[in-house]
C-alpha positions in Angstrom: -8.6 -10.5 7.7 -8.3 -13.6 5.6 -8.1 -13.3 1.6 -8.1 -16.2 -0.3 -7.6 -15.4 -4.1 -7.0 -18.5 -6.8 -5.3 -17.4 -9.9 -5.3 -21.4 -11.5 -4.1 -20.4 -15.1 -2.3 -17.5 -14.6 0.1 -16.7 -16.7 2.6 -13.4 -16.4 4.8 -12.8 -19.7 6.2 -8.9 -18.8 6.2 -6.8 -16.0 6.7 -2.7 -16.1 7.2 -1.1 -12.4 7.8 2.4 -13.0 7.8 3.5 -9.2 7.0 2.1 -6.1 6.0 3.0 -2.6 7.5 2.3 1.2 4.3 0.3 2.1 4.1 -2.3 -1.6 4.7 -5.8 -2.2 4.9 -7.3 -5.5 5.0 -11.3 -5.9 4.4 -13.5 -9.0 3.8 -17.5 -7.6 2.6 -19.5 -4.6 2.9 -18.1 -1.1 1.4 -20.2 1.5 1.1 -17.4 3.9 1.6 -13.5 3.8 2.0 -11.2 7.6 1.7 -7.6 6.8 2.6 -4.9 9.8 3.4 -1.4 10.4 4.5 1.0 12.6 4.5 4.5 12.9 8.1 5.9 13.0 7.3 9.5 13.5 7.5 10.7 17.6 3.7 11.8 18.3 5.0 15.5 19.2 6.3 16.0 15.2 2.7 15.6 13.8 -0.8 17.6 14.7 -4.0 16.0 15.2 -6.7 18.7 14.1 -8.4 19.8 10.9 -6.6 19.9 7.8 -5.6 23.1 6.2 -7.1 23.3 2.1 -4.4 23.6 -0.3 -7.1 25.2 -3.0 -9.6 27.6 -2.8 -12.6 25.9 -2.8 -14.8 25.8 -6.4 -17.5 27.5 -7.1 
C-alpha cells in the first residue's frame, strides 16, 4: 500500500497520550519512508480457530 498524506502548515502546540497499544506509532515531522511488519508470537497450538463464544445474551 502507498499513503501519501501532506500536512504543509501543520502546526502541533500539546500532545496528551493517555495510553498506548503494542502495535502504535506516534511521529510529529518529516519521514521519508515508514516499513510496518508483524508477526504472530503465539505457537498455533495455544489458540483455536472456530466460532466465537458470545460474552452476552443476545438482545431482544
Amino acid at each position: 500500500m502507498n499513503l501519501e498524506v501532506h500536512n504543509w502548515g501543520l502546526n502541533v502546540e500539546n500532545v496528551q497520550i493517555d495510553a498506548i497499544g503494542s502495535s502504535s506509532i506516534f511521529l510529529i515531522g518529516d519521514n521519508e519512508e515508514i516499513k510496518l511488519s508483524s508477526f504472530y508470537d503465539t505457537p498455533p497450538e495455544s489458540y483455536t480457530v472456530g466460532n466465537l463464544i458470545p460474552l452476552a445474551p443476545p438482545v431482544a
